[in-house]
C-alpha positions as CSV (number, residue, x, y, z in Angstrom):
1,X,-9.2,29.0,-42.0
2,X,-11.2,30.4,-44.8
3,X,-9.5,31.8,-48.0
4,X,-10.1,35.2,-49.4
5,X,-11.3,36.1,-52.5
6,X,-12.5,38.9,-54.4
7,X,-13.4,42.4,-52.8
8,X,-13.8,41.8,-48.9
9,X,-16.0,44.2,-46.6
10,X,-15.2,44.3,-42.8
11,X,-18.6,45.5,-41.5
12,X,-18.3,48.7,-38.9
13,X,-19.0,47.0,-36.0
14,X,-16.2,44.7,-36.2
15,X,-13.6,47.7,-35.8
16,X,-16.0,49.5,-32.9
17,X,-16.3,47.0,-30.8
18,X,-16.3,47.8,-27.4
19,X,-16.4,51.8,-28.2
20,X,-13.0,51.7,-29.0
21,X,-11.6,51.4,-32.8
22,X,-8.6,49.8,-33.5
23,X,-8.6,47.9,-30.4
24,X,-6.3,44.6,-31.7
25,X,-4.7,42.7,-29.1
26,X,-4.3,39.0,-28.4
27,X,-5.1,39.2,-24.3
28,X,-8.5,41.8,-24.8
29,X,-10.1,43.8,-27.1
30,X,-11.5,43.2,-30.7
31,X,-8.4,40.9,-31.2
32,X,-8.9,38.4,-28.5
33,X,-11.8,36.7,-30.5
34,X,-9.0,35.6,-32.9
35,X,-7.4,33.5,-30.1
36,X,-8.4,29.5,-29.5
37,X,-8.3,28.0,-26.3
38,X,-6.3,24.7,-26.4
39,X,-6.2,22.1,-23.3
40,X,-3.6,19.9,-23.8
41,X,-4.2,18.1,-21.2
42,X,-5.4,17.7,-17.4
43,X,-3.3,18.6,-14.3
44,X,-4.2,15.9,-11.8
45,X,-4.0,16.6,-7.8
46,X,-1.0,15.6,-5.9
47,X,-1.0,12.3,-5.5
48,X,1.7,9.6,-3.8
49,X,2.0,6.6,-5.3
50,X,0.5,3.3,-3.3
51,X,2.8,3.5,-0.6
52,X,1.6,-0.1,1.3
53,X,2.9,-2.6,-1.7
54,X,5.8,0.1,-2.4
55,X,7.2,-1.4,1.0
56,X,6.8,-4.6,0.7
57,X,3.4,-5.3,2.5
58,X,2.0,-9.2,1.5
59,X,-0.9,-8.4,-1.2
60,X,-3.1,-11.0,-2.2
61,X,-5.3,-10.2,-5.5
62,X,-8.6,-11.0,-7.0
63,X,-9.8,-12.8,-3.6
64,X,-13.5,-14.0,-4.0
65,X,-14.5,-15.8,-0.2
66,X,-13.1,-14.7,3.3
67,X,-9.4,-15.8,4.0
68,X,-8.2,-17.3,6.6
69,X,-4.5,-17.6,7.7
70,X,-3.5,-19.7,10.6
71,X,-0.2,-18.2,12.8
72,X,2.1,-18.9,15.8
73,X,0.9,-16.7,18.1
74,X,3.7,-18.3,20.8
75,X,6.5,-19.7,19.0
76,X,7.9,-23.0,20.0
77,X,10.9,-23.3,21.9
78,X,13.5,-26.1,23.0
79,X,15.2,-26.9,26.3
80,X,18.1,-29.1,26.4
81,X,17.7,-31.9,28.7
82,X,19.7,-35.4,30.0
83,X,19.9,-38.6,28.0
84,X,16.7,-39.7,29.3
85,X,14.7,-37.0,30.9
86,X,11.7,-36.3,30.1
87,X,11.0,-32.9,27.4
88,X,9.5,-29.9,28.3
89,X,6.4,-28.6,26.3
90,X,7.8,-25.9,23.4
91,X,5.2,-23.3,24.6
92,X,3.7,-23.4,21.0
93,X,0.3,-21.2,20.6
94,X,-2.0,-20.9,17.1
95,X,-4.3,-18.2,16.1
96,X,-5.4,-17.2,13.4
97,X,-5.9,-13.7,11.1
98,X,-9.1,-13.3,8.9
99,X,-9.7,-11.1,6.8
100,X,-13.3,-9.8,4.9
101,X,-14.1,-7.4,2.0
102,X,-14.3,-3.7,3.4
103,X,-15.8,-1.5,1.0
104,X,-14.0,1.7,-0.2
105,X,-16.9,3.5,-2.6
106,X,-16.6,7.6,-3.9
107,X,-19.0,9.2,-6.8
108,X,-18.9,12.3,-8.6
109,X,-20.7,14.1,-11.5
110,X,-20.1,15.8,-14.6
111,X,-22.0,17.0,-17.4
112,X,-22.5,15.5,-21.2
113,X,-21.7,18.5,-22.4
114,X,-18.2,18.5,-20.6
115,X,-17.6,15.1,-21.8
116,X,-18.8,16.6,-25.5
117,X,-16.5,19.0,-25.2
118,X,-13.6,18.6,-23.2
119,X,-13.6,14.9,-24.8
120,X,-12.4,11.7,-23.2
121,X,-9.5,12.9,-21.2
122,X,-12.2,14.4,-19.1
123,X,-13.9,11.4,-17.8
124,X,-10.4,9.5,-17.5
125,X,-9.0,12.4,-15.4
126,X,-12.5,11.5,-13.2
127,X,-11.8,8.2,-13.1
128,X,-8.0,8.0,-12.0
129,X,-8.9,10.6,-9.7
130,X,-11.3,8.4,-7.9
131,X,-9.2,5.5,-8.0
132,X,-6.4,7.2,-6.8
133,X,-8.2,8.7,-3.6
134,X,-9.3,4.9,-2.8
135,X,-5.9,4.2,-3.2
136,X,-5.1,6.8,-0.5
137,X,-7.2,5.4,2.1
138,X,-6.3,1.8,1.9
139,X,-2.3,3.1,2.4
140,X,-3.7,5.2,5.3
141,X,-5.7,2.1,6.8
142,X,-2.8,-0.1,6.2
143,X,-0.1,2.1,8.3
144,X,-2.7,2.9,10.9
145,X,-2.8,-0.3,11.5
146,X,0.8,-1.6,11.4
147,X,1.0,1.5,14.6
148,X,-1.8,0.4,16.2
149,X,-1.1,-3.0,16.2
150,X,2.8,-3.1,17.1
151,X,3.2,-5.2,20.1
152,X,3.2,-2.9,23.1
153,X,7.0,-3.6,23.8
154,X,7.7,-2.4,20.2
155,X,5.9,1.0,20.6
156,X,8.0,3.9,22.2
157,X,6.1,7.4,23.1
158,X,8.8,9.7,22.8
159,X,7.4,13.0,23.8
160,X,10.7,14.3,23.2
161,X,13.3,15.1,20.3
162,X,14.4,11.6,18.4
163,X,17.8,11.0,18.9
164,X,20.3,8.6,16.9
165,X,19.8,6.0,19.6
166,X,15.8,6.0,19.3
167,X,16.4,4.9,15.8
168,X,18.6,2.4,16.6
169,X,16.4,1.2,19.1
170,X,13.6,0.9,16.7
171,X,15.8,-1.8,15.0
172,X,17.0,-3.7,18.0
173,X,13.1,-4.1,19.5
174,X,12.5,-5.9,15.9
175,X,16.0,-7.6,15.9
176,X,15.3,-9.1,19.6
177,X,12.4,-11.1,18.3
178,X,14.5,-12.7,15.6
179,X,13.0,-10.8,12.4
180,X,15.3,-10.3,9.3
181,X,16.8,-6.6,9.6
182,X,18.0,-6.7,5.4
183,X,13.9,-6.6,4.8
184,X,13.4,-3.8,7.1
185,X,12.8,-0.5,5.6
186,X,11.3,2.9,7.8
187,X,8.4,4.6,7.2
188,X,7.4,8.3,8.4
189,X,5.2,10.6,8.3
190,X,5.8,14.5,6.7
191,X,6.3,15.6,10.3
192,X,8.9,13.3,11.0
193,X,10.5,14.3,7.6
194,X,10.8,17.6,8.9
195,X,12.5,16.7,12.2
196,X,14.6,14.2,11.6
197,X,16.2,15.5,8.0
198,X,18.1,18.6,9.5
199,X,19.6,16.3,12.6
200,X,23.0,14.7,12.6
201,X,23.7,11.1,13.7
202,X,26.7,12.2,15.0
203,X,26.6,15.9,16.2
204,X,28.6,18.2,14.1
205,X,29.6,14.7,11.5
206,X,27.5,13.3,9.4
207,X,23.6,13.3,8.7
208,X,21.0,11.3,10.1
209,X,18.7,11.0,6.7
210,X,21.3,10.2,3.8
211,X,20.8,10.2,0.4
212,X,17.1,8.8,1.6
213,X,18.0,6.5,3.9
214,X,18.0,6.2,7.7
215,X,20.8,4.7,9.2
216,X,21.6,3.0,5.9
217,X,17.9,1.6,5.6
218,X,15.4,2.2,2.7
219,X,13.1,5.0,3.4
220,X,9.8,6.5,2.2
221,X,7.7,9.0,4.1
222,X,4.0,9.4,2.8
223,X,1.2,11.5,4.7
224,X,-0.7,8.5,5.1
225,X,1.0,7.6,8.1
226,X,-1.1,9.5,10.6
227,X,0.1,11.8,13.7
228,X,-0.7,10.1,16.6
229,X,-0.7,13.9,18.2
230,X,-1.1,16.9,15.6
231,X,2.6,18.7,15.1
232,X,4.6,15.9,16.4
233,X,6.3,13.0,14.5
234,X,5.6,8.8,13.8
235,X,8.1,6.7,12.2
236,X,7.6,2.7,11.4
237,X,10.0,0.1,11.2
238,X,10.0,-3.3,10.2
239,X,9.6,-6.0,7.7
240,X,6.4,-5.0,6.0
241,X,6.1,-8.3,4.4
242,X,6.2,-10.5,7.3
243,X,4.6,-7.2,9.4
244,X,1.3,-7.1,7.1
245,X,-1.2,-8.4,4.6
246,X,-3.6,-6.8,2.1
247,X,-6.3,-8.6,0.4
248,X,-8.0,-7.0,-2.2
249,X,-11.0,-8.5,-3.3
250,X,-11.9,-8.9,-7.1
251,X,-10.9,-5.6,-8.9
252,X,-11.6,-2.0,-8.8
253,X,-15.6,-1.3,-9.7
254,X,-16.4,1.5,-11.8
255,X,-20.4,1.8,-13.2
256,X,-20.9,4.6,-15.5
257,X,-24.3,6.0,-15.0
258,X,-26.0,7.9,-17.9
259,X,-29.8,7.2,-16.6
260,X,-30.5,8.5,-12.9
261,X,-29.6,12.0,-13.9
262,X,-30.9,12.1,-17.4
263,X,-32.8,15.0,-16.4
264,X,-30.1,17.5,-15.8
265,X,-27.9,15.8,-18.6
266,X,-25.8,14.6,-16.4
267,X,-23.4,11.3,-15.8
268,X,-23.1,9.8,-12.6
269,X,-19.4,7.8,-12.2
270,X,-19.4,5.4,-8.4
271,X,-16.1,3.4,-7.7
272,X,-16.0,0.6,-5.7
273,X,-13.4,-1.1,-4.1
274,X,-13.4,-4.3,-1.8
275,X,-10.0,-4.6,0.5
276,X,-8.9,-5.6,4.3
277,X,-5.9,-5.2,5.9
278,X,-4.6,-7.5,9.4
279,X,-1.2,-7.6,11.1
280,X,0.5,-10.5,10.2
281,X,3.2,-10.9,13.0
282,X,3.2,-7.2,15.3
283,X,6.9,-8.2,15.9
284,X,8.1,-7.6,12.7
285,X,7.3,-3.8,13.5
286,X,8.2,-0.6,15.6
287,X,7.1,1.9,16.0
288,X,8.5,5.5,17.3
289,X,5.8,8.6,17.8
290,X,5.1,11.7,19.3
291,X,8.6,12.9,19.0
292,X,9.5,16.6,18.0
């Protein structure tokens, strides 16, 4: 960036570098110092966005002390009876779900001189990062549970292809227990993606996954919804909002830590986050697995 002046000397060397003279060229040789390396920016990883509020599951922010929700476990029902006979009990049953900070913590490394000179994208790329993979394993914990906890009339072991009618199914098994079916959405995993996009709801007509939806419902699929056996598919269904709850408790920690590795001239970044996750009603969900 310097103007010339006057009478200028290129010393010797510069044209022999390397043993070769003349040797200009952007990509190597004497010309390549000439060339400045610009980072624009920072490619993050692959990353799906928070998949358990996404479908609707009941969050709860900034908790501080343990919750506790009390729930019909039984729910009431009536009988009709004569003028003056006596009523029947309604079969009502309470219990209740609690839930209780879970800690989610990661840390990582990275030099002052990277931070000096790669700038402050560097440690914000760090950070998101971080926060993002505790991200990941709250959605994971959340569907693991939702498939876990599904009552056991709601859970179907395939170990077969999924047909139109196992589908449907998954909607009648929440439907019988009086749930609301315009809430519903599915959710699968990337296996089932792959087996149930190329099939037809009708053979030879239309279908089965249009325009991202099953059988008219919303859809998502996210690899957070684990195989229940490795190759073979899972697919939820339900009311996520009536299904689940998430508590997250207070925000997400980050300490910066410039001192325990002064030594090496190092900063040490730990992320903490506090989080539980309970079925709220198992009704409001099925679940379909182990298909192919």
């Amino acid at each position: 960036g310097l103007q010339m002046s006057g009478q200028i000397g290129i010393p010797a060397q510069a044209l022999f570098r390397a043993g070769q003279a003349d040797d200009f060229q952007a990509g190597s040789g004497d010309g390549s110092g000439f060339v400045a390396t610009s980072v624009p920016g920072v490619i993050d990883a692959l990353r799906t966005p928070t998949m358990a509020e996404r479908v609707g599951v009941t969050t709860i922010n900034n908790a501080t002390g343990n919750l506790k929700f009390p729930r019909v476990s039984v729910k009431a029902s009536g009988t009709e009876e004569g003028e003056v006979d006596t009523d029947a009990a309604s079969g009502l049953e309470l219990d209740e779900v609690t839930l209780s900070p879970i800690r989610v913590a990661a840390n990582t490394k990275y030099s002052k001189q990277l931070i000096l000179q790669g700038g402050a994208q560097v440690d914000a790329m760090i950070a998101r990062e971080l926060a993002a993979g505790i991200n990941e394993y709250v959605d994971k914990a959340v569907f693991t549970k939702a498939a876990a906890s599904a009552t056991a009339a709601h859970r179907v072991d395939k170990d077969a292809a999924a047909t139109y009618a196992d589908i449907v199914n998954l909607q009648s098994l929440v439907l019988a227990d009086v749930a609301d079916l315009s809430r519903c959405v599915y959710v699968g995993n990337p296996t089932a993606m792959n087996l149930l996009k190329p099939d037809a709801a009708v053979s030879n007509v239309s279908a089965l996954v249009q325009n991202g939806r099953i059988d008219g419902y919303e859809t998502h699929f996210t690899p957070q919804v684990a195989d229940s056996t490795a190759g073979e598919g899972a697919l939820l269904f339900g009311d996520f909002q009536l299904g689940m709850i998430l508590a997250y408790f207070g925000g997400v920690d980050l300490l910066v830590d410039p001192y325990s590795n002064a030594g090496t001239a190092q900063i040490a970044l730990h992320i903490n986050r506090f989080y539980d996750t309970e079925v709220r009603q198992g009704n409001a969900l099925s679940y379909l697995f182990d298909f192919n």
